[in-house]
C-alpha positions in Angstrom: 28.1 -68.1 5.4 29.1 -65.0 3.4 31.9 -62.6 4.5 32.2 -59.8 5.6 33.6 -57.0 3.7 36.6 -55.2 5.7 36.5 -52.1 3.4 33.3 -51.6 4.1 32.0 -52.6 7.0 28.6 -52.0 7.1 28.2 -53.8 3.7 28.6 -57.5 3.3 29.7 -59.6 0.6 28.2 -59.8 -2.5 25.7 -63.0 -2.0 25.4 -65.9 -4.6 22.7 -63.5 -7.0 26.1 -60.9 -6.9 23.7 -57.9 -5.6 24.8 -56.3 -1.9 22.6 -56.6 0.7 22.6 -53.4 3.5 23.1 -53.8 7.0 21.0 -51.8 8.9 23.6 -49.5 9.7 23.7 -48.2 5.9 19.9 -47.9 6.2 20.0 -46.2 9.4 22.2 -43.6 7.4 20.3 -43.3 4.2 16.9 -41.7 5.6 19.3 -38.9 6.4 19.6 -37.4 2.8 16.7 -34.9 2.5 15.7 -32.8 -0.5 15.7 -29.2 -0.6 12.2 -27.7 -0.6 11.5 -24.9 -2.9 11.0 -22.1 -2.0 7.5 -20.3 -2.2 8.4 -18.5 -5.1 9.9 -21.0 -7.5 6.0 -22.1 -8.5 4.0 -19.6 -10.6 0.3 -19.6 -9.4 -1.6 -22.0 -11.2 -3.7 -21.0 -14.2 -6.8 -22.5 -15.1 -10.8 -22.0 -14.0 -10.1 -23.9 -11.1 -7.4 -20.9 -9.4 -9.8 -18.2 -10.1 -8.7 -17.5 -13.8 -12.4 -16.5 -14.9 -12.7 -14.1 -12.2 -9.5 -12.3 -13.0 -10.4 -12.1 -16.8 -14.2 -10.5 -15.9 -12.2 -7.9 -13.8 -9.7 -7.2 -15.9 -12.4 -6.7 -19.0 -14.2 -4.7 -16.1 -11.3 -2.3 -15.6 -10.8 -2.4 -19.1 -14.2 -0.8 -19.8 -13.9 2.0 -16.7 -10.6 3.3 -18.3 -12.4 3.1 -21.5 -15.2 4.8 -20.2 -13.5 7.4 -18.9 -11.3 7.7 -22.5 -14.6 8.9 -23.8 -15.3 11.7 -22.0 -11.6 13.3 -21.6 -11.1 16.3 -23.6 -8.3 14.9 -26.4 -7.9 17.8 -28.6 -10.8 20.2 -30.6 -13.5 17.8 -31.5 -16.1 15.9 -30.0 -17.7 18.2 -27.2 -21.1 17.9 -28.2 -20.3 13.7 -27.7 -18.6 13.9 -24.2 -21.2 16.0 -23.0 -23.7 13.6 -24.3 -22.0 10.9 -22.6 -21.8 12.3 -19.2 -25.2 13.9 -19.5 -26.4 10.2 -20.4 -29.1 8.4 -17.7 -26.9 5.2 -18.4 -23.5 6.6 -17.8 -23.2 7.0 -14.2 -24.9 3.9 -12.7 -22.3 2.0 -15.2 -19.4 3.8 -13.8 -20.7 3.5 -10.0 -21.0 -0.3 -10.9 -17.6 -1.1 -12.4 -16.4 1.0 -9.6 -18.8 -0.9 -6.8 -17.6 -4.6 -8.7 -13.7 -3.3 -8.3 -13.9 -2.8 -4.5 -16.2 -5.9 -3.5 -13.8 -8.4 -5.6 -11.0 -6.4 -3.7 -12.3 -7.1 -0.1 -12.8 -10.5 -1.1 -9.2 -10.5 -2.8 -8.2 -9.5 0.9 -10.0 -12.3 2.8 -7.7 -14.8 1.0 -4.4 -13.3 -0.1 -1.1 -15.0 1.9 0.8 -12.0 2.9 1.1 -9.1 5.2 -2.2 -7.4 6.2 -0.8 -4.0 5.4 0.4 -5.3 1.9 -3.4 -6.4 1.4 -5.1 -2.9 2.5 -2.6 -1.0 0.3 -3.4 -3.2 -2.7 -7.1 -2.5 -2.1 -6.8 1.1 -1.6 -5.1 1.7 -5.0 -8.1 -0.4 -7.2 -10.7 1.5 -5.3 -8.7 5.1 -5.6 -8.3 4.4 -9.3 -10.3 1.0 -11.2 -8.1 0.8 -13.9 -5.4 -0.7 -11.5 -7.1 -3.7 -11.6 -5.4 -4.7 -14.7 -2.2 -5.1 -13.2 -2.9 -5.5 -9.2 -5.2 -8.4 -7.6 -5.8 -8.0 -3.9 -5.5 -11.6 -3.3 -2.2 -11.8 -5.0 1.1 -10.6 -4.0 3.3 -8.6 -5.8 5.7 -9.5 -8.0 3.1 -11.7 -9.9 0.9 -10.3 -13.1 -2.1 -11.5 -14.6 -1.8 -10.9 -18.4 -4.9 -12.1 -21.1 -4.3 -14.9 -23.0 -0.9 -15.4 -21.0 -2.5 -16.2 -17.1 0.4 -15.5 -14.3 3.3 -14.4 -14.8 6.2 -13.3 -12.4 7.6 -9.3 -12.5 11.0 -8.8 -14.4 12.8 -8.8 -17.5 11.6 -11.5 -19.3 7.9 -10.3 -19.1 8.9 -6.8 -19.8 10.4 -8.3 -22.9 8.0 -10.7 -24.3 5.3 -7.7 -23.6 7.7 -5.2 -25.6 7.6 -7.5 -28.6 3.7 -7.9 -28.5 2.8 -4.5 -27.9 5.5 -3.2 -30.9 3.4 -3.5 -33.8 0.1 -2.3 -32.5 1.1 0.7 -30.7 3.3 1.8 -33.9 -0.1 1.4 -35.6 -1.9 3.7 -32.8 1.1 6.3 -33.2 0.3 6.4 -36.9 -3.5 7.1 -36.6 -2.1 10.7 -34.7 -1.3 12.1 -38.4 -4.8 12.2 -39.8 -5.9 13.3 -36.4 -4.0 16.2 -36.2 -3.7 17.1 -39.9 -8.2 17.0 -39.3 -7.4 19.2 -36.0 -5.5 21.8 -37.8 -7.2 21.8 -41.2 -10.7 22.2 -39.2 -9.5 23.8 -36.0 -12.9 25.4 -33.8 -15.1 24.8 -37.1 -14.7 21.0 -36.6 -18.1 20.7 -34.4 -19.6 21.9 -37.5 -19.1 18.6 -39.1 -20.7 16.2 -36.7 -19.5 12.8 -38.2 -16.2 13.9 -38.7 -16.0 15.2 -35.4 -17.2 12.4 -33.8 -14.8 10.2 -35.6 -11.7 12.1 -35.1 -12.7 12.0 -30.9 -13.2 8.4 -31.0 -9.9 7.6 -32.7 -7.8 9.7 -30.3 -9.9 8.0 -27.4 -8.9 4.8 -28.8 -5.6 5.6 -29.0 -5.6 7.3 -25.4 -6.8 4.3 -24.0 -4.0 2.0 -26.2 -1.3 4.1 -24.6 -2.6 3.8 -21.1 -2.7 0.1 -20.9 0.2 -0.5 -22.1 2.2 1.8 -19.9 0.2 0.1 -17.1 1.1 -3.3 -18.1 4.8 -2.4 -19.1 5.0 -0.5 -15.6 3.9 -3.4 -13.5 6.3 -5.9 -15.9 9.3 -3.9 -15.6 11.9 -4.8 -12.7 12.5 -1.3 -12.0 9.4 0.7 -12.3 11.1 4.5 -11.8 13.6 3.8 -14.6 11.0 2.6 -17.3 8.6 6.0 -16.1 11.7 8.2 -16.7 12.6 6.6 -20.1 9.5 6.7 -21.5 8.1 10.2 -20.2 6.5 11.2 -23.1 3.9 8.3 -22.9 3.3 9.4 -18.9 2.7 13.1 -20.9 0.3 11.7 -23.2 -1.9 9.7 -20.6 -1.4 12.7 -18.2 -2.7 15.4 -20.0 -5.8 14.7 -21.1 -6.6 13.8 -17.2 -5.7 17.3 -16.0 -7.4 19.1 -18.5 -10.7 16.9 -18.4 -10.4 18.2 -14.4 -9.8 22.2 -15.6 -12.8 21.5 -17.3 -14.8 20.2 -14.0 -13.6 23.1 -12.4 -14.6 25.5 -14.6 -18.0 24.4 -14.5 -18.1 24.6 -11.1 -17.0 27.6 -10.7 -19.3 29.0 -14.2 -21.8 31.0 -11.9 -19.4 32.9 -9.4 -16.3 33.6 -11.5 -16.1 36.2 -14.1 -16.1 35.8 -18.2 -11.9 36.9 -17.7 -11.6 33.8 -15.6 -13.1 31.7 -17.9 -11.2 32.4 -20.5 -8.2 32.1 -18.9 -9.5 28.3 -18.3 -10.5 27.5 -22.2 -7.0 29.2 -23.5 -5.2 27.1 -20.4 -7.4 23.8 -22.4 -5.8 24.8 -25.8 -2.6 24.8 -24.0 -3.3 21.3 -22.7 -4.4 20.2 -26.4 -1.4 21.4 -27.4 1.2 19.7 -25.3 -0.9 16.2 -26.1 -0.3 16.8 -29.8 3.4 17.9 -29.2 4.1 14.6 -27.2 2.1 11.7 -29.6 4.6 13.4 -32.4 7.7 12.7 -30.1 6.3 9.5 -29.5 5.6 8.7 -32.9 9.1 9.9 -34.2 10.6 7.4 -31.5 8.6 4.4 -32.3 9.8 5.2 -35.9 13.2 5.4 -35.0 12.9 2.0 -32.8 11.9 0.1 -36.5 15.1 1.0 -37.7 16.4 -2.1 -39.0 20.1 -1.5 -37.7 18.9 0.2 -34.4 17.4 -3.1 -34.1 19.8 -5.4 -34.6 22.1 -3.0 -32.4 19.7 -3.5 -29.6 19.7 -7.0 -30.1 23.4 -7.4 -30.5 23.6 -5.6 -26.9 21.0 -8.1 -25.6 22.7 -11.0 -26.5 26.1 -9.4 -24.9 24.3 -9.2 -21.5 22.9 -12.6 -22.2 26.1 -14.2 -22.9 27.8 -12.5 -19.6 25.2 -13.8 -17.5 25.6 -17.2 -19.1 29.4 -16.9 -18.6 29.2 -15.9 -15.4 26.8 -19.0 -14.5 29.5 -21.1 -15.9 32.1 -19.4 -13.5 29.8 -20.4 -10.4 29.4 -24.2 -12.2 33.1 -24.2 -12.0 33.8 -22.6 -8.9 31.2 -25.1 -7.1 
């Protein structure tokens, strides 16, 4: 008969194979160690056809093609009036526009059906993508915030790291976008109101600053919904917020204007076209700030300052995990 163990008592002695049997105490006891559950947030969505990852990349090509839709027809500098005009004059234009728009708003009440949180959190999701389509890039109705769908990349939470990793993928080709200003402008002032005269070139010159209007917008959008502190990255990078802005306000002068073309006077009016050169103007004046900073960004010691100050704060916050290791 084996013995019983007095320093542990609710173990007995090792039996003739030398493993320890339990009493039923000990296993009364053990069922009591739980795990921790995780909580909500610990899990990214997943990715994948199954989660809804086609429908996300259709609407994010959909807002993709409203905002550059709507690139085309704003007024970026001297050229290509006779084009916008043939845009928004076209029979195709509108009904494209009123269906992006239409597709944005039903895959938003649907979004709203389904997403986990807060009703009011839904409806103001849903009233942003239907106020303005191109939020659909970087706001799903059915998803929280705090998570962002990126191309080739799926979901990914809001903060640092994302604003980082987008900051290194967007380096190159916006600094190749800022470039394409000089010919742009040097076309603008060499031609200056005697560029319609030259059709191609005209049209080619609007298409590139279109291009690069759009470029600028989608990645302040994406770089705005990454960045933990949304305020700060709008006040850091204001010229960019300039160079989307702009364009918008004068492409509504314009709208005005013609509105107003049969009961204003010729003064009036040309106060609004000299008050549209002023807008050209300020858009030129603000891609050259923004090019001279991207410039000054590829300066190979700036660089390496930046990441010498990066891998300061990561080393701190490494330390300071360390601290908590030890104090635990």
């Amino acid at each position: 008969m084996a013995k019983r163990n007095h320093d542990h008592p609710g173990v007995k002695a090792p039996n003739m194979k030398g493993r320890p049997r339990l009493t039923s105490a000990v296993a009364h006891r053990s069922p009591r160690r739980t795990r921790t559950a995780l909580p909500a947030r610990a899990k990214p969505p997943a990715t994948g056809p199954g989660r809804g990852e086609i429908r996300h990349a259709l609407m994010f090509a959909g807002a993709l093609g409203f905002l550059t839709a709507v690139g085309l027809v704003l007024p970026h500098g001297d050229s290509g009036k006779a084009f916008r005009e043939g845009v928004l004059t076209h029979a195709l234009f509108a009904p494209m526009i009123g269906a992006l728009w239409a597709a944005v708003i039903a895959e938003g009440l649907l979004g709203v059906s389904v997403a986990p949180d807060a009703w009011p959190k839904r409806w103001k999701r849903l009233l942003l993508t239907a106020w303005l389509p191109p939020l659909r890039m970087i706001i799903a109705t059915g998803t929280p915030s705090g998570r962002l769908w990126l191309p080739g990349a799926g979901w990914r939470f809001r903060g640092q790291e994302t604003s980082e990793q987008l900051e290194q993928k967007f380096a190159l080709p916006m600094f190749v976008l800022a470039l394409l200003v000089l010919p742009v402008l040097a076309v603008e002032f060499a031609g200056g109101e005697a560029l319609d005269s030259h059709p191609r070139l005209a049209l080619a010159t609007h298409l590139t600053t279109s291009v690069i209007w759009v470029g600028f917008t989608v990645e302040f959008l994406l770089m705005v919904a990454a960045a933990p502190k949304r305020l700060t990255y709008c006040r850091q990078n204001w010229i960019n917020l300039v160079i989307i802005v702009v364009p918008l306000a004068a492409f509504l002068r314009v709208l005005t204007m013609f509105r107003l073309a049969r009961v204003v006077r010729a003064g009036r009016l040309l106060r609004t076209y000299r008050l549209r050169g002023l807008f050209s103007r300020i858009w030129r004046l603000a891609m050259l700030l923004n090019l001279f900073e991207r410039v000054q960004q590829r300066d190979p010691a700036k660089y390496c300052a930046a990441l010498e100050t990066k891998v300061a704060n990561l080393e701190a916050e490494l330390a300071a995990l360390r601290a908590k290791l030890d104090a635990a």
